[in-house]
C-alpha positions in Angstrom: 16.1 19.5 -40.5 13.8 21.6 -42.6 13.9 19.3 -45.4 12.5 16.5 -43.2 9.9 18.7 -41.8 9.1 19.1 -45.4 9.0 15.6 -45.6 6.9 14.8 -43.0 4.2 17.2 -43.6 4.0 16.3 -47.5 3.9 12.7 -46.5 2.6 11.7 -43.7 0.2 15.0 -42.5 -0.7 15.7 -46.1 -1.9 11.9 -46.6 -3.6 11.8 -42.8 -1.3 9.3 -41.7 -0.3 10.9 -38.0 -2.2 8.6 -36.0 -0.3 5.7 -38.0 2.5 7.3 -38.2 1.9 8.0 -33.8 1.0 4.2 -33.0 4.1 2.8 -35.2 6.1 5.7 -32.5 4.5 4.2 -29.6 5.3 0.6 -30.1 8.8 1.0 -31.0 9.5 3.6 -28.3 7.2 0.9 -25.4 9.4 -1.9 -27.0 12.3 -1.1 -26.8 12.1 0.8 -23.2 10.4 -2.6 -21.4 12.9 -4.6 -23.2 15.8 -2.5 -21.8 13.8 -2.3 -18.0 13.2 -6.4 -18.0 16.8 -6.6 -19.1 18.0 -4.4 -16.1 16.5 -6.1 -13.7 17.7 -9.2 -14.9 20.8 -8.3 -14.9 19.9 -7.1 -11.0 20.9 -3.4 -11.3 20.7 -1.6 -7.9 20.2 2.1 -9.4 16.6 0.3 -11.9 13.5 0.3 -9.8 12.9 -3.4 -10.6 9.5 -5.1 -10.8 6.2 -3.9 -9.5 4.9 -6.2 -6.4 2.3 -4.3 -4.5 1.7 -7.0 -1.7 4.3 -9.6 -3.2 2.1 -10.1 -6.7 4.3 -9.5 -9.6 2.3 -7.6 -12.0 3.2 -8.4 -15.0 3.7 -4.9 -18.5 0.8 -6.6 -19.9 -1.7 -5.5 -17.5 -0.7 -2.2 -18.2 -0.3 -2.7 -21.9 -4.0 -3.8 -21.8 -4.6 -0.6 -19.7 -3.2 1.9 -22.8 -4.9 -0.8 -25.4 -8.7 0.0 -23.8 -8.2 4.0 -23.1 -6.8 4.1 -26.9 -9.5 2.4 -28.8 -12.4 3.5 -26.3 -11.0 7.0 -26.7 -11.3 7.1 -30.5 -14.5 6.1 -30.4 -15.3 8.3 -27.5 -14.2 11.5 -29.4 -15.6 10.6 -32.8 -12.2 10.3 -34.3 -11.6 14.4 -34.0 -8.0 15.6 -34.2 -6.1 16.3 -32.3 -7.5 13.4 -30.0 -7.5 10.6 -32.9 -3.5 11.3 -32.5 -3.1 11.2 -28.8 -5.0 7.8 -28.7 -3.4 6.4 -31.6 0.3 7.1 -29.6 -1.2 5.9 -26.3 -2.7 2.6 -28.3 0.6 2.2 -29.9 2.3 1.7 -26.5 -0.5 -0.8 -25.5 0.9 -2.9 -28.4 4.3 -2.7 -27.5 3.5 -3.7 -23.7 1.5 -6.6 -24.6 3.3 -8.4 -27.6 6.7 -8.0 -25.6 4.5 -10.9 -23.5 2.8 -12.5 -26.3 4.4 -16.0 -25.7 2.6 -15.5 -21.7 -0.7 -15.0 -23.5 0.0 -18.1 -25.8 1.4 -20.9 -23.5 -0.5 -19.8 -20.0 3.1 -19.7 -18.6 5.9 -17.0 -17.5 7.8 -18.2 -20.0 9.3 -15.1 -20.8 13.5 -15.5 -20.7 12.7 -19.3 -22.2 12.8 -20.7 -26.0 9.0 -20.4 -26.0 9.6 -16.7 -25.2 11.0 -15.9 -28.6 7.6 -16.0 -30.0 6.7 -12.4 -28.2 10.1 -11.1 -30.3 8.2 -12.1 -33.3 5.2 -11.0 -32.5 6.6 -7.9 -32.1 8.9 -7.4 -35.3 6.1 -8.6 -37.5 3.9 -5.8 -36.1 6.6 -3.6 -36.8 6.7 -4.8 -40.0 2.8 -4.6 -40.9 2.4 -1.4 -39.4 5.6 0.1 -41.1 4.1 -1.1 -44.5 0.8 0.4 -44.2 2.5 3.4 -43.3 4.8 3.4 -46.1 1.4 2.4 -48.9 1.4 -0.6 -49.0 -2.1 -2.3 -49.5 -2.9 -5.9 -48.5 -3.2 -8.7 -50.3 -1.5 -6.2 -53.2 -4.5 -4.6 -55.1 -6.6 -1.6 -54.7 -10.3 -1.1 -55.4 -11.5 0.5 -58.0 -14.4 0.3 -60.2 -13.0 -0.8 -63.5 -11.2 -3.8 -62.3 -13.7 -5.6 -60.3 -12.7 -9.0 -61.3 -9.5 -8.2 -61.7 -9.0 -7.2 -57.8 -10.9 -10.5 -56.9 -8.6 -12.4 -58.9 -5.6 -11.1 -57.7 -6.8 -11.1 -53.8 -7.7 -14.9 -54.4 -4.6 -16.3 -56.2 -2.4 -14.3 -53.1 -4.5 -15.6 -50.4 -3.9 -19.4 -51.9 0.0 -18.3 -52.1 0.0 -17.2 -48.9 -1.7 -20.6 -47.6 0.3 -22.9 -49.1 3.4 -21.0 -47.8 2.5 -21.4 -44.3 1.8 -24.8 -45.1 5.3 -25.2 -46.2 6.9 -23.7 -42.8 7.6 -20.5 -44.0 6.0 -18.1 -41.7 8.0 -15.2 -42.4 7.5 -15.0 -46.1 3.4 -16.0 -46.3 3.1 -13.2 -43.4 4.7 -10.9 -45.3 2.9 -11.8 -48.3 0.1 -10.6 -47.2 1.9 -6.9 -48.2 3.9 -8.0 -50.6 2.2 -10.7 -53.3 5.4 -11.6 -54.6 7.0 -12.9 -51.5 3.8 -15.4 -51.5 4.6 -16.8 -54.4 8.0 -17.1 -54.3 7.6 -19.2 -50.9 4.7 -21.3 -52.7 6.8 -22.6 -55.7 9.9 -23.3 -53.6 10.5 -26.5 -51.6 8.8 -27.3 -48.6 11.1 -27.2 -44.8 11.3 -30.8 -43.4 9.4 -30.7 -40.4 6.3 -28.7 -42.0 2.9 -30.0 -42.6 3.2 -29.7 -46.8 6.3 -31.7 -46.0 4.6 -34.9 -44.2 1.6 -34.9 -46.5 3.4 -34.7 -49.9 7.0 -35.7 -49.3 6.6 -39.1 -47.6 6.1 -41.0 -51.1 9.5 -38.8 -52.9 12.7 -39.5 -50.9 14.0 -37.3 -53.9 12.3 -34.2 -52.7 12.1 -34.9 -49.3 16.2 -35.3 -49.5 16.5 -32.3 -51.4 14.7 -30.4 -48.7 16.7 -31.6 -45.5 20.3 -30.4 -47.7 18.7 -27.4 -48.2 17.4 -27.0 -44.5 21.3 -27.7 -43.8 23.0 -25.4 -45.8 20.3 -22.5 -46.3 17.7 -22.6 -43.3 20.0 -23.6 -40.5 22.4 -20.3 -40.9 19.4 -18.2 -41.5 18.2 -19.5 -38.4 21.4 -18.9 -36.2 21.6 -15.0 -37.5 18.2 -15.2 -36.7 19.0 -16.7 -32.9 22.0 -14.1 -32.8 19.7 -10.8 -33.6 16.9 -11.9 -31.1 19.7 -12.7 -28.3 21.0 -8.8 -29.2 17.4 -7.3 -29.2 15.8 -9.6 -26.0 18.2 -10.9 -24.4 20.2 -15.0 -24.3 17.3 -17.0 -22.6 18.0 -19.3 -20.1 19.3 -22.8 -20.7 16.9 -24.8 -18.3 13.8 -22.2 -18.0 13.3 -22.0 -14.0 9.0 -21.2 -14.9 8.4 -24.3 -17.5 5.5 -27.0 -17.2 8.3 -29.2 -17.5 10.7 -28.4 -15.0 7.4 -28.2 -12.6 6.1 -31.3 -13.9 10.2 -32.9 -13.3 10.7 -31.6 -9.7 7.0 -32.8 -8.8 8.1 -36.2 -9.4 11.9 -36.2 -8.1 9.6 -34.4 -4.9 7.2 -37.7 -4.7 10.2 -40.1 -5.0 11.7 -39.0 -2.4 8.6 -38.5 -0.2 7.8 -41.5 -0.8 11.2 -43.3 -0.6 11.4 -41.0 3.1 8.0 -42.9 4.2 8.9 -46.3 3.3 12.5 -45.9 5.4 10.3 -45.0 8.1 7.8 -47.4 7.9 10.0 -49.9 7.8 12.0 -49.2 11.0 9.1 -48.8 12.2 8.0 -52.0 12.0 11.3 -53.3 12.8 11.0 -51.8 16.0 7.5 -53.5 16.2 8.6 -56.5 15.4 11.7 -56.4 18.1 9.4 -55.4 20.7 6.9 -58.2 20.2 9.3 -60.6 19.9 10.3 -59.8 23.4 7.0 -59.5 24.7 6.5 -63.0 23.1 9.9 -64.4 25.1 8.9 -62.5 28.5 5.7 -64.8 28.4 7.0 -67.9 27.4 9.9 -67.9 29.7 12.2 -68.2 26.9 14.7 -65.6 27.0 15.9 -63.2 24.1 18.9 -64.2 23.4 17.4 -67.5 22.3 18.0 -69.8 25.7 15.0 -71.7 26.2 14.1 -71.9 29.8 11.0 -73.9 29.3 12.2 -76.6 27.3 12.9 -79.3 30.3 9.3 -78.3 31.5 7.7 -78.9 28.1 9.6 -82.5 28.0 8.6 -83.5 31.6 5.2 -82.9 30.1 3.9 -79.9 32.3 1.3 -78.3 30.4 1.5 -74.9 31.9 5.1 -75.2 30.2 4.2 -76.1 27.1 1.4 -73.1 27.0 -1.5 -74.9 26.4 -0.7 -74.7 22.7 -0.8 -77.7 20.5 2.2 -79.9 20.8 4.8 -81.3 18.0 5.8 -79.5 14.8 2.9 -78.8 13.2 1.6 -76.7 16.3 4.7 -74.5 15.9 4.3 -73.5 12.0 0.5 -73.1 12.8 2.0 -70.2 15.5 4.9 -69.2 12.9 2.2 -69.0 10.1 0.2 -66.3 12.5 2.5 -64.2 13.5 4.3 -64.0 9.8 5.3 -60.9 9.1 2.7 -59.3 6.2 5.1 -56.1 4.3 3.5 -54.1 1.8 5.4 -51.3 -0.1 3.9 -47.8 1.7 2.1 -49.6 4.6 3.2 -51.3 7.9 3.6 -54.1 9.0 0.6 -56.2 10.6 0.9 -59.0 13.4 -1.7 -61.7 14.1 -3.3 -60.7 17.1 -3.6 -63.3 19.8 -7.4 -63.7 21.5 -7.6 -62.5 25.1 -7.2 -64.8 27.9 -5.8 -67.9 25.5 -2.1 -68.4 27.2 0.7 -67.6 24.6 2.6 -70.5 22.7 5.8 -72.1 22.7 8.9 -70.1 21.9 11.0 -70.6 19.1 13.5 -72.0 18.8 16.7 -70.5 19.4 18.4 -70.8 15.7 15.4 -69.3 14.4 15.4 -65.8 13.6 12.5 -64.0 12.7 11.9 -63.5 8.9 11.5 -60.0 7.5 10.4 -59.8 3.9 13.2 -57.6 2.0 11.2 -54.5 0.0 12.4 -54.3 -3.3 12.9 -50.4 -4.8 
């Protein structure tokens, strides 16, 4: 114990690196607790408090994450820096960071995506500020070089040629490496002389004319990259948590139910629409027979009138087959997918036609789905 007391005052108070060595604390410590609460209440533990909903609103760590962010960095200002205030504000904006990168994929996609795919990008978020602030702690300078007086062009040199590294390694769909080259210039340039992944940019623009290369990269993606990326899968599932298989939150399963919602609305208003106007239908065709004299069933009470030639029998309507489609034509059925159906509408005080006839049904136009 004495020996790292030792330690820790030769290295870390000695050098004026509390307040680092403080915010790196805080993150870790506000990480790993809110990852172990979210993770409880998941799992719906009756003894964990569970989330905060004053009124029903689910207040999500970040608010209070930006909370410790804004009374850190206001406080150092506020206090000029002083000790020992510089390391009280450096632990409380150390726990700000923590809180608010566990929910960096929220910030990213607008969406509680939190126990989804797109939530893994808050994991790495996290670790690579971890990682940067754990490097600056240990000495580590970015982009590699340190100032000094003598080697002027030398430091601009070197910052340039590891900025380019780093580019072009992103470019090639290494994120890992060209973040971390920003510490480390080697890593940089390792990542910027080897091959390109598959489905990166560098990869579209430069392999589409060499099937060699291009072929070389998608065996290496399947023997190298793809088990990197499962130990990967396996040490975020341990740290946050298995996310779920269908995300209950996603724009896609909103966007899905909204439509298997308006089929059915829609298929629930066309049912009723139609029986609707079957009913309609029914009851004019009655209303039709009660008027004519001809009765429902299809009996035609009026047709021994109509061929002794009484015109009240007949209905005042024009005689012979083409007076009966002119009738049948306006009081066709009109069906429209969505909308009832609409009847031609008889003028008042002109005596209704001629019945049909009794092994004629009435036509209904079938909807197609």
């Amino acid at each position: 114990m004495t020996t790292l007391l030792d330690g820790y005052r030769e290295h870390i108070v000695a050098t004026h690196k509390q307040p680092l060595f403080l915010l790196l604390v805080g993150f870790i410590t506000s990480f790993v607790f809110i990852r172990f609460s979210v993770r409880m209440i998941r799992a719906q533990v009756r003894w964990w408090p569970g989330n905060v909903t004053p009124g029903g609103l689910h207040i999500h760590h970040m608010v209070f994450g930006l909370g410790f962010l804004l009374v850190g960095g206001i406080g150092v200002f506020a206090t000029y820096g002083g000790h020992p205030w510089i390391d009280v504000f450096g632990l409380l904006f150390g726990i700000g960071c923590g809180l608010v990168l566990d929910e960096f994929a929220l910030i990213l996609h607008l969406d509680d995506v939190y126990w989804s795919e797109q939530g893994r990008k808050s994991v790495d978020a996290v670790i690579f500020g971890i990682l940067f602030t754990g490097l600056l702690l240990v000495g580590y300078v970015p982009l590699g070089a340190e100032p000094t007086g003598e080697t002027r062009w030398g430091l601009v040199t070197v910052i340039s040629v590891n900025a380019l590294a780093m580019i072009v390694t992103l470019l090639k769909g290494k994120v890992w490496t060209g973040l971390l080259g920003i510490m480390v210039p080697g890593l940089s340039w390792i990542g910027a002389v080897r091959l390109a992944r598959p489905s990166s940019p560098w990869a579209r623009w430069r392999y589409a004319r060499s099937p060699r290369r291009r072929a070389r990269a998608l065996r290496r993606e399947r023997l190298l990259h793809r088990r990197a990326d499962q130990a990967r899968t396996w040490l975020f599932d341990l740290i946050a948590g298995t996310p779920d298989k269908v995300p209950a939150h996603h724009p896609a399963a909103h966007r899905v139910a909204e439509r298997m919602a308006a089929r059915a609305s829609a298929h629930l208003d066309a049912h009723a629409a139609r029986a609707l106007s079957r009913r309609s239908a029914r009851l004019a065709d009655r209303r039709s027979a009660a008027g004519t004299g001809e009765h429902p069933s299809g009996s035609h009470r009026g047709a021994g009138a109509a061929a002794a030639g009484d015109p009240a029998a007949a209905n005042g309507g024009p005689a012979g087959p083409a007076g009966r489609q002119d009738r049948s034509q306006q009081r066709r059925r009109v069906v429209s997918a969505g909308r009832s159906r609409t009847y031609a509408v008889r003028p008042t005080g002109q005596p209704p036609g001629p019945g049909r006839h009794r092994w004629l049904r009435p036509r209904t136009r079938r909807m197609s789905r």
